[in-house]
Backbone as CSV, one residue per row, in Angstrom:
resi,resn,N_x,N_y,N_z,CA_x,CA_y,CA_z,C_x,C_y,C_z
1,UNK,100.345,49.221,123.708,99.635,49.253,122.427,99.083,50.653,122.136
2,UNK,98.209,51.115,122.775,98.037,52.951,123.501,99.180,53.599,122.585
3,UNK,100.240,53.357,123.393,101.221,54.287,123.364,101.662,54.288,121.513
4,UNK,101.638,52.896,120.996,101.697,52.890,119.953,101.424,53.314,118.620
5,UNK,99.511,53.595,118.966,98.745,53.855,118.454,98.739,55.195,118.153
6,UNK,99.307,55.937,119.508,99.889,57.428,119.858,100.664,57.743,118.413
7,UNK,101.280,56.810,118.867,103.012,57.305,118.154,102.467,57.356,116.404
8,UNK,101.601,56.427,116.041,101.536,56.170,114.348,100.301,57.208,114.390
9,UNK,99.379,58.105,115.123,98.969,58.769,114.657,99.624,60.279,114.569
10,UNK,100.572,60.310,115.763,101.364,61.501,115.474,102.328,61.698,114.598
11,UNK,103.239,60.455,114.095,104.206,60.390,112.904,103.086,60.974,111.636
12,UNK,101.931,60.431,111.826,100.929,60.595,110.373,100.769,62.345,110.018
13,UNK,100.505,62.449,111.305,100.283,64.104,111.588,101.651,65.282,111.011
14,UNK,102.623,64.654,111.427,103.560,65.014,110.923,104.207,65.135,109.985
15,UNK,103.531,63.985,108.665,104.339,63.677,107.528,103.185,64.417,106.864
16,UNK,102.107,64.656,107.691,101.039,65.144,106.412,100.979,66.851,106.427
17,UNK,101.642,67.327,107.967,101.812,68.885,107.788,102.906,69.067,107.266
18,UNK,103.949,68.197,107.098,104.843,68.149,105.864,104.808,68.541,104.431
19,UNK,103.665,67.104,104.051,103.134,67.581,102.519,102.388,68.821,102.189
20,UNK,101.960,69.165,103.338,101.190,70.342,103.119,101.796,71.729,102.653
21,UNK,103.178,71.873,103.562,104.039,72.546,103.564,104.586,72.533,101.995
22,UNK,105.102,71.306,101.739,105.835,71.110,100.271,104.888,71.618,99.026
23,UNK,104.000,71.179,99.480,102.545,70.977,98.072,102.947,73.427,98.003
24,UNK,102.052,73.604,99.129,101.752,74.979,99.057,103.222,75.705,98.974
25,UNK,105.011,74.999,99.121,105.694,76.114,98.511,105.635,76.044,96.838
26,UNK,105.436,74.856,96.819,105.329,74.119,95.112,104.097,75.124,94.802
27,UNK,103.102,75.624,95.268,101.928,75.812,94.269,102.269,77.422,94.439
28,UNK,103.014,78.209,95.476,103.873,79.396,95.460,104.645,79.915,94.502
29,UNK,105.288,78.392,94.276,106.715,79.353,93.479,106.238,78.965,91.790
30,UNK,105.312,78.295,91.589,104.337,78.137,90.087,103.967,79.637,89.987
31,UNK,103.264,79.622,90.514,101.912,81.190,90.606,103.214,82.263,90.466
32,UNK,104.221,81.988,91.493,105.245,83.271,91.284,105.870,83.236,89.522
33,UNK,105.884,82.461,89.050,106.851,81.759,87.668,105.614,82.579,86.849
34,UNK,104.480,81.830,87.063,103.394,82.147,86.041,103.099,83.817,86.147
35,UNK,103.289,84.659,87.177,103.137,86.227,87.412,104.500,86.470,86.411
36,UNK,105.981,85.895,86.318,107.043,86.701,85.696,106.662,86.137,84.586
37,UNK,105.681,85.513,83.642,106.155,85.503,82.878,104.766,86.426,81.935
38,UNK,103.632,86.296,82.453,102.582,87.760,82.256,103.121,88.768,81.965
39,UNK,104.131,89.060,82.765,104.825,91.021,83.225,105.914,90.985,82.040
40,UNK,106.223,89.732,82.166,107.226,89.899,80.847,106.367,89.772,79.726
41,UNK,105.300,89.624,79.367,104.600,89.288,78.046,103.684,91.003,78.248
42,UNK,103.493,91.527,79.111,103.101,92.656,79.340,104.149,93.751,78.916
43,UNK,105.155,93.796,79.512,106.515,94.720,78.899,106.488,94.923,77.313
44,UNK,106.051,93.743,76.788,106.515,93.618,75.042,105.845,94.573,74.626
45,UNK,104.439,94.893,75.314,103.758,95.490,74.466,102.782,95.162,73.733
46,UNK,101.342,95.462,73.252,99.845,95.243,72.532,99.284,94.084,73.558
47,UNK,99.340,94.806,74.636,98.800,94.424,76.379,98.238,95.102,76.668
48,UNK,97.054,94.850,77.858,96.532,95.816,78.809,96.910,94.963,80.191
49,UNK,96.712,95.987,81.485,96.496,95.657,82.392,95.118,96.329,83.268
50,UNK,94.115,95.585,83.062,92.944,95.900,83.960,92.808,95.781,85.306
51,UNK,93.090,96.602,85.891,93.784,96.922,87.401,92.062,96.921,88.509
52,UNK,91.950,96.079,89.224,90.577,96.665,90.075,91.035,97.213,91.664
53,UNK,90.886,98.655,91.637,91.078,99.369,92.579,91.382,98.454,93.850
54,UNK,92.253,99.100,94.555,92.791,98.192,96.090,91.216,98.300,96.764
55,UNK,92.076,97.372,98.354,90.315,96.970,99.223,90.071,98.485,99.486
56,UNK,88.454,98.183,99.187,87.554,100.006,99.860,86.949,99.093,100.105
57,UNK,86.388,98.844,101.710,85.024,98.247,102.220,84.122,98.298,102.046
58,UNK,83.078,97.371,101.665,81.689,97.979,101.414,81.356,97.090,100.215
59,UNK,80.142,98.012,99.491,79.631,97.447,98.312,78.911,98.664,97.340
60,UNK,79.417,99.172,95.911,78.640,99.968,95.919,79.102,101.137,96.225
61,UNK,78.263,102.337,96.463,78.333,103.426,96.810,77.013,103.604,97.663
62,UNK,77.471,104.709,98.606,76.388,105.737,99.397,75.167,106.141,98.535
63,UNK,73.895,106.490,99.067,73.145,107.188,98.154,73.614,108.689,97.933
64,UNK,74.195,109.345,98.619,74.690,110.645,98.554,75.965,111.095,97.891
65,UNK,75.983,109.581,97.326,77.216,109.681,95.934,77.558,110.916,95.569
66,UNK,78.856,111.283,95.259,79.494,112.482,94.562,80.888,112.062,93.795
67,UNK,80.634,112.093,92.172,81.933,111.750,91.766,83.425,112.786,92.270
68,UNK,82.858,113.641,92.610,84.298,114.935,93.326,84.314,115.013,94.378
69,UNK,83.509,114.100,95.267,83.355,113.995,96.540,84.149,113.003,97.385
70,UNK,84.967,113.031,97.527,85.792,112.041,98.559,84.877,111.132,99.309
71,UNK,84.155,112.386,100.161,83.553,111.993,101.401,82.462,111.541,101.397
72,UNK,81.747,111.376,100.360,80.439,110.316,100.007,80.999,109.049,98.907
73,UNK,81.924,108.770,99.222,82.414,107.758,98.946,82.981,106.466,99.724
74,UNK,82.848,105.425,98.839,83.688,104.147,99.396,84.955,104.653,99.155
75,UNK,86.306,104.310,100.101,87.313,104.790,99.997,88.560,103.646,100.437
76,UNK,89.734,103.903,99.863,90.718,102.651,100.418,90.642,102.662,102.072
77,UNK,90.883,101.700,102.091,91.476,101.543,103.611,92.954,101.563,103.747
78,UNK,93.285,101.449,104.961,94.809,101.331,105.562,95.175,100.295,104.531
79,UNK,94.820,99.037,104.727,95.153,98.119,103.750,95.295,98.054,101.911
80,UNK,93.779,98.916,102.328,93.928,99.212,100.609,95.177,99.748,99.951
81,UNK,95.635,101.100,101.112,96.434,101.861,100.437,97.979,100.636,100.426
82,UNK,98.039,100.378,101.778,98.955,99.317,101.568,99.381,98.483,100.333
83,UNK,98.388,97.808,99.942,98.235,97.001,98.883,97.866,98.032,97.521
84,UNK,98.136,98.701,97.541,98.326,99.694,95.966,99.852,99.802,95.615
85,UNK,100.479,100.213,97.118,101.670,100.767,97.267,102.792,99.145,96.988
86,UNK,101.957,98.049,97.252,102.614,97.065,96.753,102.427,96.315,95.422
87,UNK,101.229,96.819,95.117,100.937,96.076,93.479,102.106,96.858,92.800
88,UNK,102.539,98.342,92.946,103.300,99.315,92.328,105.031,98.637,92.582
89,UNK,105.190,98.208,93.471,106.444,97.473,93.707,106.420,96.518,93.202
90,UNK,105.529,95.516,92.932,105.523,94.514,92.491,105.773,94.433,91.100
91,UNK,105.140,95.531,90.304,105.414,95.775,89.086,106.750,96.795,88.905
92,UNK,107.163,97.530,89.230,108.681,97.922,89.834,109.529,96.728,89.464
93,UNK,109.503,95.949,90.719,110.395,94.549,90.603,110.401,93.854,89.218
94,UNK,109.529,94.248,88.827,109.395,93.366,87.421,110.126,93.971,85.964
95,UNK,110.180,94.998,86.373,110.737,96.192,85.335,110.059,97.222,84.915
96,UNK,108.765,97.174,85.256,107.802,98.127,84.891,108.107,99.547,85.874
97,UNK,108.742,100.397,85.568,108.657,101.447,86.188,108.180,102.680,85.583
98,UNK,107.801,102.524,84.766,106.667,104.044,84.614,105.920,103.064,83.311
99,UNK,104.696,103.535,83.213,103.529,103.554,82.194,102.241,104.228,82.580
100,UNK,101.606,104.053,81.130,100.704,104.943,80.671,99.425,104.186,82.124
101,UNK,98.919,105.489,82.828,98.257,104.941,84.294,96.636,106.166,83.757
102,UNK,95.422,105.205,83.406,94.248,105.757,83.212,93.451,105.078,84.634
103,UNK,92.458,105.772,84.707,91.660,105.584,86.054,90.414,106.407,86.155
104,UNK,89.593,105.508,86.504,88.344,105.662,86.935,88.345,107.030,87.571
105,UNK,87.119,107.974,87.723,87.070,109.202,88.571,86.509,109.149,89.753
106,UNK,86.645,107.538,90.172,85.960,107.369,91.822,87.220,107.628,92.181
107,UNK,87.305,107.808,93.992,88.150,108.317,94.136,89.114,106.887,94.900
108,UNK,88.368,105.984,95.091,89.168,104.878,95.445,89.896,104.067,94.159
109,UNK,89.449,104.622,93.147,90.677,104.377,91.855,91.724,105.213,91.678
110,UNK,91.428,106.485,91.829,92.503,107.196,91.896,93.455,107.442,92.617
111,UNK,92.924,107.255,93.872,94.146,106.970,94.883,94.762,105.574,94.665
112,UNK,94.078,104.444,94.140,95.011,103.760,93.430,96.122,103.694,92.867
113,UNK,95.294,104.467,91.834,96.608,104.653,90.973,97.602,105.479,90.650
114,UNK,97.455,106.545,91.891,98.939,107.446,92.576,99.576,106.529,92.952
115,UNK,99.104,106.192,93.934,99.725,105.149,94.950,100.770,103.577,94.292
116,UNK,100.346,103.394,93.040,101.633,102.660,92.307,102.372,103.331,91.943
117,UNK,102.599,104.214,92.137,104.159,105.314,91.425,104.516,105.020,90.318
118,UNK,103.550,104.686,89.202,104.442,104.384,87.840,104.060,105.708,87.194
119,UNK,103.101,106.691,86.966,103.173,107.652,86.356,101.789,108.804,86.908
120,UNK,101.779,109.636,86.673,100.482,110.669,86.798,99.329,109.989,85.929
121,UNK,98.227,109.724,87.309,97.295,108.744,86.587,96.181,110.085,85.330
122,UNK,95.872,109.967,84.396,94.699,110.592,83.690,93.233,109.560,83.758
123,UNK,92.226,110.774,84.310,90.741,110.400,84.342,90.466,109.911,82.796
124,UNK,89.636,108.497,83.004,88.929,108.204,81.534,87.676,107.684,81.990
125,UNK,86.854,108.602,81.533,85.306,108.603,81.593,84.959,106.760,81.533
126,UNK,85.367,105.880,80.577,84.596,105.099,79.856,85.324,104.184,81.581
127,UNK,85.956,104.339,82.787,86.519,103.604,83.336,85.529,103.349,84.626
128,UNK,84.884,104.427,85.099,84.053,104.928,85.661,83.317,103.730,85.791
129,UNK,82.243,103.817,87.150,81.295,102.202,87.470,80.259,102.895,87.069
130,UNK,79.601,101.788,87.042,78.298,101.311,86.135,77.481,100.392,87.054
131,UNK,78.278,100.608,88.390,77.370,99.736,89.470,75.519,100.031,89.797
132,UNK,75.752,101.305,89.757,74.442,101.750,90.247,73.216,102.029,89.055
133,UNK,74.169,101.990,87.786,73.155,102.048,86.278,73.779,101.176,85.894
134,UNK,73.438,100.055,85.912,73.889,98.755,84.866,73.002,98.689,83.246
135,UNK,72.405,99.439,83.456,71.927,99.439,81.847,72.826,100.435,81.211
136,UNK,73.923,100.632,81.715,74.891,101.517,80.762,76.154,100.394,80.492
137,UNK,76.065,99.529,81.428,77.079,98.559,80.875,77.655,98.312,79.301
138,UNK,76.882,98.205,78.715,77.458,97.812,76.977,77.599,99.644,76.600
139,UNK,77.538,100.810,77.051,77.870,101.337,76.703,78.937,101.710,77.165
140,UNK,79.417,101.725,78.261,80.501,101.636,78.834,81.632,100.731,78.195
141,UNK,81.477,99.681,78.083,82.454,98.786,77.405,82.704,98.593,75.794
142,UNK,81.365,99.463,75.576,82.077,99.922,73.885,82.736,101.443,73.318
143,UNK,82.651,101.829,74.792,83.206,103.497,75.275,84.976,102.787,75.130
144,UNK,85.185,101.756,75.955,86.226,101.214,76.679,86.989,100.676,74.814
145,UNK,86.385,99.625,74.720,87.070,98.872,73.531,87.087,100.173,72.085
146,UNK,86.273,101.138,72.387,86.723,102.401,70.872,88.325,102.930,71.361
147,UNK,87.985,103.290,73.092,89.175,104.625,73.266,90.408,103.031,73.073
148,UNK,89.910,101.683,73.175,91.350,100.991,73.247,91.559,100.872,71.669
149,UNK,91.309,101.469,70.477,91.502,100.685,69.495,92.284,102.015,69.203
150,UNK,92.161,103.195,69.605,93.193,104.260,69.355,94.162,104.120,69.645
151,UNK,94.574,103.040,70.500,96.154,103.334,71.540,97.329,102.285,71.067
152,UNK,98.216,102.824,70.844,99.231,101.968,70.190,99.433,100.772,70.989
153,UNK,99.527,100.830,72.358,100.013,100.008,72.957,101.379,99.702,72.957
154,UNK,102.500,100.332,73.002,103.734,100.438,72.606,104.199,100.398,74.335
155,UNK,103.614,100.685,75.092,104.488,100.635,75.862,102.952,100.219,77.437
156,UNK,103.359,99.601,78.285,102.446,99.262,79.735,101.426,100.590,79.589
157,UNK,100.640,99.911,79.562,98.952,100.605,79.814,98.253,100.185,80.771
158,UNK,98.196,100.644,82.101,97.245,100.200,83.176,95.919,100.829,83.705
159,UNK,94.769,99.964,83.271,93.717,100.739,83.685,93.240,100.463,84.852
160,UNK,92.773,101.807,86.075,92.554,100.883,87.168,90.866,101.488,87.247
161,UNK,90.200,100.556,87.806,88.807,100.595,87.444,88.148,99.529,88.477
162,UNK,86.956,99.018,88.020,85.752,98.683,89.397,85.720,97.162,88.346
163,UNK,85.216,96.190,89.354,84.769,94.662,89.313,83.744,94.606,88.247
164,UNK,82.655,95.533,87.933,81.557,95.346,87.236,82.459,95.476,85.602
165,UNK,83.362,96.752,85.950,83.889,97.257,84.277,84.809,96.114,84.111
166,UNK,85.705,95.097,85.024,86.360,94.520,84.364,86.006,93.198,83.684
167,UNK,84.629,92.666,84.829,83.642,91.594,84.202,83.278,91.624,82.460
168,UNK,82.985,93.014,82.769,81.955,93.472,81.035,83.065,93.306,80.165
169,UNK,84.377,93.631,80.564,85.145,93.474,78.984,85.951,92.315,79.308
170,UNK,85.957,91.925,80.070,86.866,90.446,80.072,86.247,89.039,80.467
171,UNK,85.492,89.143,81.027,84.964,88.351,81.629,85.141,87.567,82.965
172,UNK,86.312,88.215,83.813,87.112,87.705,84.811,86.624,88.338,86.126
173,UNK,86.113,87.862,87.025,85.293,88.340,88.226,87.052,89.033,88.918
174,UNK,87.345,89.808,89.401,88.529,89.923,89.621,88.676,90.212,91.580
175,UNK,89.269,89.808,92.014,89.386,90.387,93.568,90.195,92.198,93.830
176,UNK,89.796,92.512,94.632,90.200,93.800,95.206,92.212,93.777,94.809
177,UNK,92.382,94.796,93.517,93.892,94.291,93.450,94.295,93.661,92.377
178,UNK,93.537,92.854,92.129,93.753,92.300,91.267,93.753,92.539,89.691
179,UNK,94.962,91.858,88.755,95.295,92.286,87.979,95.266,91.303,86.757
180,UNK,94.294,91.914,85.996,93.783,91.131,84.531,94.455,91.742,83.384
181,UNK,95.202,90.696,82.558,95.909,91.041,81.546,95.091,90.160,80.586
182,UNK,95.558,91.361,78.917,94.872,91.022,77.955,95.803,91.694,76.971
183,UNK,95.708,90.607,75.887,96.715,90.947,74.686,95.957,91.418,73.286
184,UNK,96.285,92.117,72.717,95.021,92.617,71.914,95.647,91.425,70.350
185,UNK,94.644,91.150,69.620,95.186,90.146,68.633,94.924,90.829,67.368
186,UNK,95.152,90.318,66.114,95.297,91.168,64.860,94.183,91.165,64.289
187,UNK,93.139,90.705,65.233,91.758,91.183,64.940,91.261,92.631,65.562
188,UNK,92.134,93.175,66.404,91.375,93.874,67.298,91.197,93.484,68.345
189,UNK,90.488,92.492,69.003,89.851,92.132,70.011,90.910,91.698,71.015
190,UNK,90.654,91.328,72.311,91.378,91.163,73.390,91.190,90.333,73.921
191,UNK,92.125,89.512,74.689,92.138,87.857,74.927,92.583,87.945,75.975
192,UNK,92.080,87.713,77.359,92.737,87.334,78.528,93.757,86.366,78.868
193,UNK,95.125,86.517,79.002,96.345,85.855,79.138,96.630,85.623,80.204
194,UNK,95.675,86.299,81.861,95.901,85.065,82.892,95.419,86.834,84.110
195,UNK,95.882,86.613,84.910,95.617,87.417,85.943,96.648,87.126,87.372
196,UNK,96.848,88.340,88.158,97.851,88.711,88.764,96.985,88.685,90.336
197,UNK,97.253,88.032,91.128,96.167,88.182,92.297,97.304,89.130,93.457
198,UNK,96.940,89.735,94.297,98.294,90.843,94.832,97.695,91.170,96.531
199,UNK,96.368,90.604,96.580,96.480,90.398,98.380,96.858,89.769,99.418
């Protein structure tokens, strides 16, 4: 009877690391479907991509902060850089091989956004954190939504920037990497169309 009891709890065990297996390639190859079809709605054009810098450990900055300073900075890690060098493939694979690449003047954005190889990133002030003065927040993000109402949007625009700046204009808490898309509508304004997770 023992032995029985054995047997129907290990068959159980088995059929259920089964489903587990099935469920999570099923909820894989969704998320993969739902990423091609963003990148393809991104390609068309009157898109952004709000890029938040790969992993830099930590929180914040040093008190001995220096925006030209490397070395009083939070900075990528091994991984970070890793995972830049693959968000950039990832969008590669997709068809995206060069676009317009703006970035924060910390330096763990900018090595970011070398590190995707889609184009020579240019510094934009309004990209810059606002971690340590949060009462500049709404100025920052109406810095952000003026320089976006100049830009045609004709072709991939990726901004790579910090968790606080992508909160303020989108509203999307985003992870290290991660990639928030937004379609601008014939009002002007910008509508979040889903997000790209890449760790």
């Amino acid at each position: 009877m023992q032995r029985l009891e054995r047997y129907k709890v290990g068959h159980l065990i088995i059929v259920l690391a089964l489903l587990i297996t099935l469920v999570s390639s099923w909820i894989a190859a969704a998320e993969q479907q739902e990423d091609r079809r963003l990148l393809e709605d991104f390609k068309r054009g009157n898109h952004i991509a709000l890029l938040r810098h790969a992993l830099a450990p930590g929180v914040g900055d040093p008190e001995n902060f220096e925006p030209d300073d490397c070395s009083t900075q939070r900075n990528l890690s091994s991984a970070g850089k890793d995972q830049a060098v693959r968000i950039g493939l990832k969008l590669k694979q997709s068809g995206i091989l060069e676009a317009d690449v703006y970035t924060s003047q910390w330096c763990r954005c900018l090595e970011t956004a070398e590190l995707l190889g889609l184009g020579t990133p240019t510094v934009l002030p309004a990209l810059n954190s606002f971690f340590r003065d949060y009462d500049r927040k709404d100025q920052h993000t109406e810095e952000l939504r003026n320089w976006l109402a100049t830009q045609k949007l004709e072709k991939p625009l990726i901004l790579v920037t910090h968790q606080v700046n992508i909160t303020a204009f989108s509203g999307i808490f985003p992870g290290s990497g991660e990639i928030v898309l937004m379609r601008r509508g014939g009002d002007g304004l910008f509508q979040v169309t889903g997000s790209i997770r890449t760790d």
